[in-house]
Backbone as JSON, one array per atom type, in Angstrom:
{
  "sequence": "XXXXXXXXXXXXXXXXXXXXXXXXXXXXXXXXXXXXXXXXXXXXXXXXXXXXXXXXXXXXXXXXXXXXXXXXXXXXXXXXXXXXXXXXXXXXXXXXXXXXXXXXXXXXXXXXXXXXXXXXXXXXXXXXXXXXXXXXXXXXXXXX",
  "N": [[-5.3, -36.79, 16.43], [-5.66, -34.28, 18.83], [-8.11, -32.81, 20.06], [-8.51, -29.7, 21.38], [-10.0, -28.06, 23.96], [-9.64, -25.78, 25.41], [-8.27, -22.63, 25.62], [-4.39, -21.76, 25.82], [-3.87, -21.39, 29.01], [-1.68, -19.34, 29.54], [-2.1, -17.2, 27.18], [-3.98, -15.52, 29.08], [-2.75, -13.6, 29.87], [-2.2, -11.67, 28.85], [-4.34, -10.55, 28.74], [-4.92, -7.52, 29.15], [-4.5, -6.09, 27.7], [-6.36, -5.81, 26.24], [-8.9, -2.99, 24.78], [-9.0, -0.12, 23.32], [-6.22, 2.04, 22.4], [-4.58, 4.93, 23.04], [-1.5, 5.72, 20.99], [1.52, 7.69, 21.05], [4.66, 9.48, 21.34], [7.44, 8.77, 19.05], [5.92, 7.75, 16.96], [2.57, 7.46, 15.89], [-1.4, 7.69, 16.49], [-3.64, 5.05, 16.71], [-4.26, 2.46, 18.7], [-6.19, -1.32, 18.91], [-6.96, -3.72, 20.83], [-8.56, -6.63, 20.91], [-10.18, -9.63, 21.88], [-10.32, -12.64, 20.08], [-13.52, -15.01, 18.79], [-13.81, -17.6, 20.54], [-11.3, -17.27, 22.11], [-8.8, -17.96, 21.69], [-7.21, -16.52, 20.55], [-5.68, -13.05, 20.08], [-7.06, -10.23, 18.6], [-5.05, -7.4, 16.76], [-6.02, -4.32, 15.88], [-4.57, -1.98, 13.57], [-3.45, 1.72, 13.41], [-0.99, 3.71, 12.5], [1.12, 6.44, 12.66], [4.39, 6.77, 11.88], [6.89, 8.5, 11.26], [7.39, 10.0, 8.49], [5.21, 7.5, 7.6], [2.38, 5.66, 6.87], [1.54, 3.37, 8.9], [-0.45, 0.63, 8.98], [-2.64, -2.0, 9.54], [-3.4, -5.56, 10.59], [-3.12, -7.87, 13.44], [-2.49, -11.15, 14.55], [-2.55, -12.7, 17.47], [-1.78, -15.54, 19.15], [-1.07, -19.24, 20.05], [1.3, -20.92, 17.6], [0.01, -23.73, 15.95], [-0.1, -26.21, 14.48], [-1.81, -28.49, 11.81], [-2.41, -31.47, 12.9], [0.0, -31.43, 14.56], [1.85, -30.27, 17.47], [0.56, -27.41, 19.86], [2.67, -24.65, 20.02], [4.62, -23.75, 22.47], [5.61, -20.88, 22.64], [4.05, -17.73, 22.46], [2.8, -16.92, 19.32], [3.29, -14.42, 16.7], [1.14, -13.18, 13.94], [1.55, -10.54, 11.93], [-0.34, -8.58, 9.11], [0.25, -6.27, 6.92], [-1.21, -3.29, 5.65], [-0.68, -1.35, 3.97], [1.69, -1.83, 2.87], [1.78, -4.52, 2.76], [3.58, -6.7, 3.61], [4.12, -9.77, 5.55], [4.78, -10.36, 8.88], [6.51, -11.87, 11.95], [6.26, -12.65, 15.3], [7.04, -13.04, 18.35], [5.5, -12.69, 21.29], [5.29, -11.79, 24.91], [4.24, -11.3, 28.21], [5.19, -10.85, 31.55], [4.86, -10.31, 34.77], [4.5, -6.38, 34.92], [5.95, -6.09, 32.32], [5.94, -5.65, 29.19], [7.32, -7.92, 26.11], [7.92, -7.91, 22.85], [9.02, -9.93, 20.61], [10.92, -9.81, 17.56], [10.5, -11.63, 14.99], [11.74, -14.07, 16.52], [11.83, -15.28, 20.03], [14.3, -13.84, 22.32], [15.58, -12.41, 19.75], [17.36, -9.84, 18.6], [16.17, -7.61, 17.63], [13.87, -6.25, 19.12], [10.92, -5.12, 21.12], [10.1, -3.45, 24.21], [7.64, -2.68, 26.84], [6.1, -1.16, 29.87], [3.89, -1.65, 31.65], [2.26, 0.52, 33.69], [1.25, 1.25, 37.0], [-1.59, 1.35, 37.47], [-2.46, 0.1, 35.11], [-3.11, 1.85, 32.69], [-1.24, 2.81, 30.88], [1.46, 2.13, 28.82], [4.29, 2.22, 28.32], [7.6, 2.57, 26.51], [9.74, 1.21, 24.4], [10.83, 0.17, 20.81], [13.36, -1.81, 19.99], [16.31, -1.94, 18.05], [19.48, -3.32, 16.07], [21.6, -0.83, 15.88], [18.99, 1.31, 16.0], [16.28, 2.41, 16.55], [13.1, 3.22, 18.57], [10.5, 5.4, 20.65], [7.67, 4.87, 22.52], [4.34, 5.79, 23.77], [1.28, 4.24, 25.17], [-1.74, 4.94, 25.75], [-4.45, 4.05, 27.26], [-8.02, 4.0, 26.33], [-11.17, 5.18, 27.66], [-12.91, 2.59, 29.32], [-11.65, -0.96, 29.7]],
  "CA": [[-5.2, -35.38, 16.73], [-6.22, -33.9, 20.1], [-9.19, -31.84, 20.57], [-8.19, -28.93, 22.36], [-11.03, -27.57, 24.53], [-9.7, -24.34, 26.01], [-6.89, -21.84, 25.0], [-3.69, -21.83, 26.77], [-3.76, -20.32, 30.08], [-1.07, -18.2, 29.11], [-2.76, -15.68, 26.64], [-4.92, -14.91, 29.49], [-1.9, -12.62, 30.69], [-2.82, -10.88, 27.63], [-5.89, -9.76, 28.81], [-4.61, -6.24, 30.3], [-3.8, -5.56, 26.2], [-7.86, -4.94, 25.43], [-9.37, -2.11, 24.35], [-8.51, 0.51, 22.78], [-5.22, 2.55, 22.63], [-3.62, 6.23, 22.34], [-0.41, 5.93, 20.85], [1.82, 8.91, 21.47], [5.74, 9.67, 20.71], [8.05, 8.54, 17.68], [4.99, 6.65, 16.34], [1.45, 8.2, 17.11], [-2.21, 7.06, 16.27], [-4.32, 4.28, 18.07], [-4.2, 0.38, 18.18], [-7.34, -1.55, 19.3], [-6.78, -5.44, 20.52], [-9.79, -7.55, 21.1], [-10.43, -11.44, 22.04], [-11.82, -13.95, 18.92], [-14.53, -16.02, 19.19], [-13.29, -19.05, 21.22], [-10.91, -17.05, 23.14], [-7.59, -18.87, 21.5], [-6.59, -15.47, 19.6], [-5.97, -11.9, 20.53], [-6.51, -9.67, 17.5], [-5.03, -5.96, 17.44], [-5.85, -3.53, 15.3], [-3.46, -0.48, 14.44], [-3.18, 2.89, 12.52], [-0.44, 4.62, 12.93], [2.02, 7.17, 11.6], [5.98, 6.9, 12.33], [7.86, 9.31, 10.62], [5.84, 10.15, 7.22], [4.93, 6.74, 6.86], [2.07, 5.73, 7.92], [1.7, 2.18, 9.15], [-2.09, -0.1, 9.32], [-2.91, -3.61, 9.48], [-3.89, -6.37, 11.61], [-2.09, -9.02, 13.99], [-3.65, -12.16, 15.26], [-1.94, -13.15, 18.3], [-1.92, -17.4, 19.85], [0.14, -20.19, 20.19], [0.89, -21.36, 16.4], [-0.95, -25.4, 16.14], [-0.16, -26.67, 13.09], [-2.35, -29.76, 11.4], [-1.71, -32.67, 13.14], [0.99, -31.01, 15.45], [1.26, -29.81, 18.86], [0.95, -26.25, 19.9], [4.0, -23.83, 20.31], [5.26, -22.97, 23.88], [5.39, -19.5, 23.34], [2.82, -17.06, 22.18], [3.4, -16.21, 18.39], [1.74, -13.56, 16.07], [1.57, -12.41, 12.77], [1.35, -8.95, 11.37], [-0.61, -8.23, 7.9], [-0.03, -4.77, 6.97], [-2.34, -3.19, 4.45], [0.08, -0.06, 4.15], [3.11, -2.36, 2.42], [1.88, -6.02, 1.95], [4.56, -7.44, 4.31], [3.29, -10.46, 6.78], [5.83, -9.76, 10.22], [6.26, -12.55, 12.53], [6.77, -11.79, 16.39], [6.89, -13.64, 20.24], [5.04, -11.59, 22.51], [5.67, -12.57, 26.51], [3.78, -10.72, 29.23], [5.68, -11.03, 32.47], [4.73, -9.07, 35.95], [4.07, -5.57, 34.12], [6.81, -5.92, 31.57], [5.17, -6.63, 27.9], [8.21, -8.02, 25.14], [7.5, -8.27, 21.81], [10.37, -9.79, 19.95], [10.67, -9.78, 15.72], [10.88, -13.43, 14.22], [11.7, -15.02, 17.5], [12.32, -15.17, 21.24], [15.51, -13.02, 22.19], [15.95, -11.48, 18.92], [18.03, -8.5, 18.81], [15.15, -6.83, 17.31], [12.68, -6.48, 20.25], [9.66, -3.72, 21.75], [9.96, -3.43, 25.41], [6.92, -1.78, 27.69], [6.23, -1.3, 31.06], [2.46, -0.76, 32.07], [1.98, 1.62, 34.9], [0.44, 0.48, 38.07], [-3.26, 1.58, 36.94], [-2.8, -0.49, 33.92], [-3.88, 2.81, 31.96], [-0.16, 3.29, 29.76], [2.11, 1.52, 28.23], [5.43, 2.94, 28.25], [8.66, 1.53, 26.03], [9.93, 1.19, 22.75], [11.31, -0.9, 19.79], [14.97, -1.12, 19.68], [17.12, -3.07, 17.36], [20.77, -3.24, 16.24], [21.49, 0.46, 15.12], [18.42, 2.31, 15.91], [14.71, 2.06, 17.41], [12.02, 4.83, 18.42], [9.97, 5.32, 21.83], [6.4, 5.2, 22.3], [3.18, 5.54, 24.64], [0.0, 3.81, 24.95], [-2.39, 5.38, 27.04], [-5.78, 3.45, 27.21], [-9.19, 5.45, 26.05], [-12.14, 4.95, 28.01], [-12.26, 1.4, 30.39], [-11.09, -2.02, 28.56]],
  "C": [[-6.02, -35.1, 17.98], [-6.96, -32.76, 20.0], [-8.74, -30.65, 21.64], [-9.44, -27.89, 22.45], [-10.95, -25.92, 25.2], [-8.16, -23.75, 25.69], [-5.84, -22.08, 26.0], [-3.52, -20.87, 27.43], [-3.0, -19.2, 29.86], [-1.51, -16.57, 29.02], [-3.49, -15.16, 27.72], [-3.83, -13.09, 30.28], [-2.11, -11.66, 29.42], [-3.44, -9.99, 27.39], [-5.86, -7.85, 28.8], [-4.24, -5.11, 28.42], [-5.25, -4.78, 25.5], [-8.31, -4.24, 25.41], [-8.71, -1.59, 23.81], [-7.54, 1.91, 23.29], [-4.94, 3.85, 22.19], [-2.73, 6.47, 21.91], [0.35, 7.2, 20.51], [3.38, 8.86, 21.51], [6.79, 9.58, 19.5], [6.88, 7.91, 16.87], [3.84, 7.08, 17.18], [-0.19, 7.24, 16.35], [-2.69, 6.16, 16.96], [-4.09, 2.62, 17.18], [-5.58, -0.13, 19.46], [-6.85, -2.99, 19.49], [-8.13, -5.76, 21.49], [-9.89, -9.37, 21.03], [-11.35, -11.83, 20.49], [-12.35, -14.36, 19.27], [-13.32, -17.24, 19.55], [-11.89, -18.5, 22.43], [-8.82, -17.7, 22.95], [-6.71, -17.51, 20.76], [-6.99, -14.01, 19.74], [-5.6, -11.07, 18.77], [-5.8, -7.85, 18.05], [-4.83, -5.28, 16.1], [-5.12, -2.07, 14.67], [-3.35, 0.12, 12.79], [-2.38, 3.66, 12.92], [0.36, 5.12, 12.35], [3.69, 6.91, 12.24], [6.92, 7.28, 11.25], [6.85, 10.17, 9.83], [4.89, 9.15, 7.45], [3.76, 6.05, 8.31], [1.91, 3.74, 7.63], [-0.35, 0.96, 9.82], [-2.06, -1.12, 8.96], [-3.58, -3.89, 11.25], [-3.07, -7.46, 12.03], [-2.7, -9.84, 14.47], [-2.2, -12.73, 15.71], [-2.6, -14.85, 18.99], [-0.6, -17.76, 19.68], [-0.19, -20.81, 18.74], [0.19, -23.36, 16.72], [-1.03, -25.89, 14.91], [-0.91, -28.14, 12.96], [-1.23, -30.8, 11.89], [-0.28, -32.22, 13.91], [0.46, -30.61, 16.71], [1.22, -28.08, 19.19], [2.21, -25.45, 20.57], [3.9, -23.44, 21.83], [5.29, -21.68, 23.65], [4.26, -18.76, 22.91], [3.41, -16.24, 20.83], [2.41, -15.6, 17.84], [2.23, -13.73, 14.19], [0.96, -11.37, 12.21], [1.02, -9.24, 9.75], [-0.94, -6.68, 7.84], [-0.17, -4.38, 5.72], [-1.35, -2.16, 3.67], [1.34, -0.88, 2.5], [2.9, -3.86, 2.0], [2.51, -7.06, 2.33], [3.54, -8.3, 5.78], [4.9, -10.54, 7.73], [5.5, -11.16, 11.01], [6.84, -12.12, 13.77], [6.39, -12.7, 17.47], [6.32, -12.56, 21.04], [5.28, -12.66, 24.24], [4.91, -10.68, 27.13], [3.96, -11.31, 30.47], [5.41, -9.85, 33.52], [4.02, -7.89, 34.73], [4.84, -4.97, 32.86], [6.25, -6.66, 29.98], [6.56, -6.53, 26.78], [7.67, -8.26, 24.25], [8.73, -8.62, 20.5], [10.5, -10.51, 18.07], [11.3, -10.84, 15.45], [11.27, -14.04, 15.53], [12.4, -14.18, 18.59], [13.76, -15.15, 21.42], [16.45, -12.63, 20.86], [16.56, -10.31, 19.2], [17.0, -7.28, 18.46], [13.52, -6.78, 18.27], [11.56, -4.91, 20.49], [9.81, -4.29, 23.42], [9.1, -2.46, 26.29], [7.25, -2.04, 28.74], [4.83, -0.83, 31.3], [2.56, -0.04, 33.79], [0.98, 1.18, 36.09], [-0.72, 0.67, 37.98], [-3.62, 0.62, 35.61], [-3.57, 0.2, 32.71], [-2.88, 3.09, 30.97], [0.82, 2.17, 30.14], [3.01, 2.41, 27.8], [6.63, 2.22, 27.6], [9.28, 1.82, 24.72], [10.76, 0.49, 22.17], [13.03, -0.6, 20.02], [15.29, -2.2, 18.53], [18.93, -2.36, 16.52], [20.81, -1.71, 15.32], [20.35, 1.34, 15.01], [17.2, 1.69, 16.92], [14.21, 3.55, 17.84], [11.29, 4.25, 20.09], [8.81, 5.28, 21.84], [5.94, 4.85, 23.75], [2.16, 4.99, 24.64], [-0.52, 4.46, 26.11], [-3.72, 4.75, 26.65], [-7.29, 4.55, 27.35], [-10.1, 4.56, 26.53], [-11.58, 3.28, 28.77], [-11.94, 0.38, 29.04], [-12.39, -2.37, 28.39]]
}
C-alpha cells in the first residue's frame, strides 16, 4: 500500500468553497465548509429550509481511497443528513468559476450547477433534475 503524503492537487480548487454561507431563494439558511486536519477532506456544514422541510447534516468531501486501493479520479462526497437519516452520494468538479455537483455520479441527470461571481462573494445556480429542480444563492458572510 502506498503512503500518500499530500492530498490531491485537485481539491485545492475547492478552496474558494470556505467559510461560511448565506443561502437565499427556493432553499434558504446557511452552509459552512471548512478544510480537515491533513487537508485531504473538505467538510460542509448545512441548515437549511426548502419548502417546509427543513434540511441539516454534514458532507465530507475527497477523493474516495479504499483499503488497499487506489484513489478515485474524481472528487466524491457523501451527505449524512440528521433531518431524514439518508447518506447521499455526489461528484463535485470545480472548473474556471463554474461549481457542478452531480447526484450518485459524474453526468447524472440529477445535477446543481453554480456560477461564482467575479469577487468570489456568491454563488449563483441551482439543482435541476428530470422533472423539476429549485434555484438558489450563496452569498459569503464576512471574509473566508
Amino acid at each position: 500500500m502506498t503512503n500518500l503524503e499530500t492530498p490531491n492537487p485537485d481539491l485545492s480548487t475547492l478552496e474558494r468553497l470556505v467559510g461560511t454561507w448565506q443561502v437565499s431563494g427556493e432553499a434558504t439558511g446557511q452552509v459552512r465548509y471548512e478544510w480537515m486536519e491533513g487537508g485531504f477532506f473538505l467538510v460542509q456544514h448545512f441548515d437549511l429550509i426548502h419548502g417546509d422541510r427543513p434540511i441539516r447534516g454534514t458532507e465530507v468531501i475527497g477523493h474516495l481511497h479504499p483499503f488497499g486501493g487506489r484513489r478515485s479520479a474524481d472528487i466524491h462526497t457523501r451527505v449524512y443528513s440528521f433531518t431524514d437519516g439518508q447518506t447521499l452520494d455526489y461528484v463535485y468538479d470545480l472548473t474556471g468559476d463554474t461549481l457542478t455537483i452531480w447526484a450518485g455520479q459524474r453526468d447524472s441527470p440529477s445535477f446543481y450547477r453554480g456560477t461564482f461571481s467575479g469577487d468570489g462573494q456568491t454563488v449563483t445556480g441551482g439543482w435541476t433534475w428530470p422533472g423539476g429542480g429549485y434555484r438558489t444563492s450563496m452569498t459569503r458572510m464576512g471574509s473566508p
